[in-house]
N, C-alpha and C positions, 0 to 999 in steps of 0.2 A: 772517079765517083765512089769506089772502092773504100780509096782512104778516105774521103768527105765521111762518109757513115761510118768507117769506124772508130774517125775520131769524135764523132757525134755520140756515139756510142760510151766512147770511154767519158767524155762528158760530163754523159747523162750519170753515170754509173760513179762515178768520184762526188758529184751531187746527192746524190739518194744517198751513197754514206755516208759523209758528211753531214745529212739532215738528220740521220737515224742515231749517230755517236751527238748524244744528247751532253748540255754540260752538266758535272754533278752537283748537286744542290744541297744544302739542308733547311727543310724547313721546321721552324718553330713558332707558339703562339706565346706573346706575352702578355702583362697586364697590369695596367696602373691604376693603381686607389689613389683618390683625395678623398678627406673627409672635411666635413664643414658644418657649422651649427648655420638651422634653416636663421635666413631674414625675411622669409616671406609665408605668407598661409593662405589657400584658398579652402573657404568652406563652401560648402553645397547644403541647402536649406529647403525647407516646402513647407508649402500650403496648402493644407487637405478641409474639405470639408463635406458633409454627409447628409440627406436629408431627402424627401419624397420629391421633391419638384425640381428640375432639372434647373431651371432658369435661375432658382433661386440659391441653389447653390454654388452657381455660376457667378453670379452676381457676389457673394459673398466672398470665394474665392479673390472675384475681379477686384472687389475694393483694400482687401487687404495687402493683395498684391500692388495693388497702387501707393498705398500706404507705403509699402515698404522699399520702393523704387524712387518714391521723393525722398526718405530718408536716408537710405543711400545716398543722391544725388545732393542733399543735403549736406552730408557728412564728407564731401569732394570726392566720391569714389566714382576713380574716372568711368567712364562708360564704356573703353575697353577693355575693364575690366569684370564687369556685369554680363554674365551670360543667363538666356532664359536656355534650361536642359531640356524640360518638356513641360505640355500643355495637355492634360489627359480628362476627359468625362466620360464615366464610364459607366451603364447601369447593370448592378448586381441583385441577384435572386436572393431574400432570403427566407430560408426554409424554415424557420420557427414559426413567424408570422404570415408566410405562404405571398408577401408583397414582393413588390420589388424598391430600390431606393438609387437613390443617384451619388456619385462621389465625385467629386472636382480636385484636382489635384494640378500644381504646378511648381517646378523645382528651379532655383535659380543658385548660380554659382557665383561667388563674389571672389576677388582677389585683396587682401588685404598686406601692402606691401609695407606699413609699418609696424611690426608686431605689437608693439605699446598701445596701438590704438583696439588690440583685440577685441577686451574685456567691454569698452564703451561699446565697440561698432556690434558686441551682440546683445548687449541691454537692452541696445535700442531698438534691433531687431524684433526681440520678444516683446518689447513694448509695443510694435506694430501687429501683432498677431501673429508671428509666424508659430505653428506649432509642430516643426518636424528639423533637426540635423542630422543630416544625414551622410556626411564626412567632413572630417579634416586635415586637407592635405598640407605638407609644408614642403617649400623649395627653399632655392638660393637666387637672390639676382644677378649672381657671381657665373652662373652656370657654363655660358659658353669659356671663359678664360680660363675655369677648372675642368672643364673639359678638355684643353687643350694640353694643361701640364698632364694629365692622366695618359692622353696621347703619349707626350712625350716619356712620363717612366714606363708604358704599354713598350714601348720600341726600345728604350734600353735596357729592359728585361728580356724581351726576344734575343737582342746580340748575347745578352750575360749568358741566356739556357746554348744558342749555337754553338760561342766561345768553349762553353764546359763542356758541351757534347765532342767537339772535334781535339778538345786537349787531351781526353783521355787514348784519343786513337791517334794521336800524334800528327795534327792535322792542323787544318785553319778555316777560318773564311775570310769570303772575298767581300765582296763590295754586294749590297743587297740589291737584286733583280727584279723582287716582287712583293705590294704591301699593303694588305687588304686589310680592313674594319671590322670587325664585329660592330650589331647596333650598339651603340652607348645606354648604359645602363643607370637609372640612380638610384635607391634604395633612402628611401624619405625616411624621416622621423617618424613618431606615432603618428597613426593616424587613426582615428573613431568615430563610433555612429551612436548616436542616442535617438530615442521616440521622442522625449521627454525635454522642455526646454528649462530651459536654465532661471534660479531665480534671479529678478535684478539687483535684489539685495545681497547675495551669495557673496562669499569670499572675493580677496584681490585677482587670485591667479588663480585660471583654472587650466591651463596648457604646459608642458613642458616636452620643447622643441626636439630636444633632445641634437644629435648628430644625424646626417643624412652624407648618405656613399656613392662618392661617384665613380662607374668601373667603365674602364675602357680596356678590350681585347683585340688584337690585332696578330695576323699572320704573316712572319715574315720568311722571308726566301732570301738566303744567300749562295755564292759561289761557294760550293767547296773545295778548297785546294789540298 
């Protein structure tokens, strides 16, 4: 019984070191850019309007807003790409006139995936009443595929910083153990806000796209030898 425990003993005790002589590692983070000119632009828009009677500015709101959802739908802009943001009425005090007044407001975001058709699809806009923009984003449709190459120069920037770090100490690595993500990032083109809407007769071009950056960072872990 003597020996049963002590060799249970020595076991246990060749385990717990074994668990505690950790293998050596090194960890670094790397990071791969693509850049890309956007194909794609989503604006965000609204419809405010002001006046004493709650209904009535509601109503005026509402119709414009219809306006402006048949001519989108018009213009074939799918309706996955149509988001209502918000729907706000709100009454404010004001202190000059000691009244009160009502304001309606509601913001919709459109995705506009051919840029050429920019210039039209916001003529026409303004020609339904809208009097507020109030951003404009631009992407890529490309995003997940450029995503993926940025993974990939993310990970052979990692080996490149490991490689340097162990060369100078006369060293190496091994095979990588562990490989974790940072969120993916993109850094868009311009993007702006105006009160003021555009005239219909205005200039051909009024946007420049510009490049938009896609960054991906990732931790990697290898064996040190």
């Amino acid at each position: 019984m003597k020996h049963i425990i002590a060799l249970f003993t020595l076991l246990s005790t060749c385990f717990m070191t074994a668990q505690n002589e950790q293998t050596p590692t090194v960890d670094v983070t790397g990071e791969g850019i693509v850049t890309v000119v956007p194909d794609q632009v989503t604006v965000t828009i609204r419809v405010e309007n002001t006046g004493k009677d709650p209904k009535e500015v509601k109503f005026m709101n509402d119709r414009t807003i219809s306006d402006v959802l048949k001519f989108l739908k018009d213009s074939n802009i799918k309706d996955k790409h149509i988001k209502t943001e918000y729907i706000r009425l709100s009454k404010n005090y004001e202190y000059n006139t000691k009244k009160y007044n009502y304001a309606a407001n509601q913001s919709i975001s459109l995705k506009i995936v051919d840029l050429d058709r920019y210039e039209g699809i916001m003529n026409g806009l303004i020609a339904t009443g809208i009097n507020r923009i109030d951003g404009v984003q631009f992407s890529s449709s490309k995003k997940e595929s450029l995503e993926a190459e940025a993974r990939a120069k993310a990970v052979r920037n990692a080996k490149q910083k490991a490689e340097e770090y162990t060369a100078v100490l006369g060293q190496s690595i091994g095979k990588a153990v562990q490989i974790s993500e940072f969120q993916a990032s993109h850094t868009p083109g311009p993007m702006f806000r105006t009160a003021m809407a555009m005239e219909s007769d205005g200039p051909g071009q009024t946007i420049a796209p510009g490049e938009m950056e896609i960054k991906v960072r990732v931790n990697v872990r290898f064996v040190l030898n």
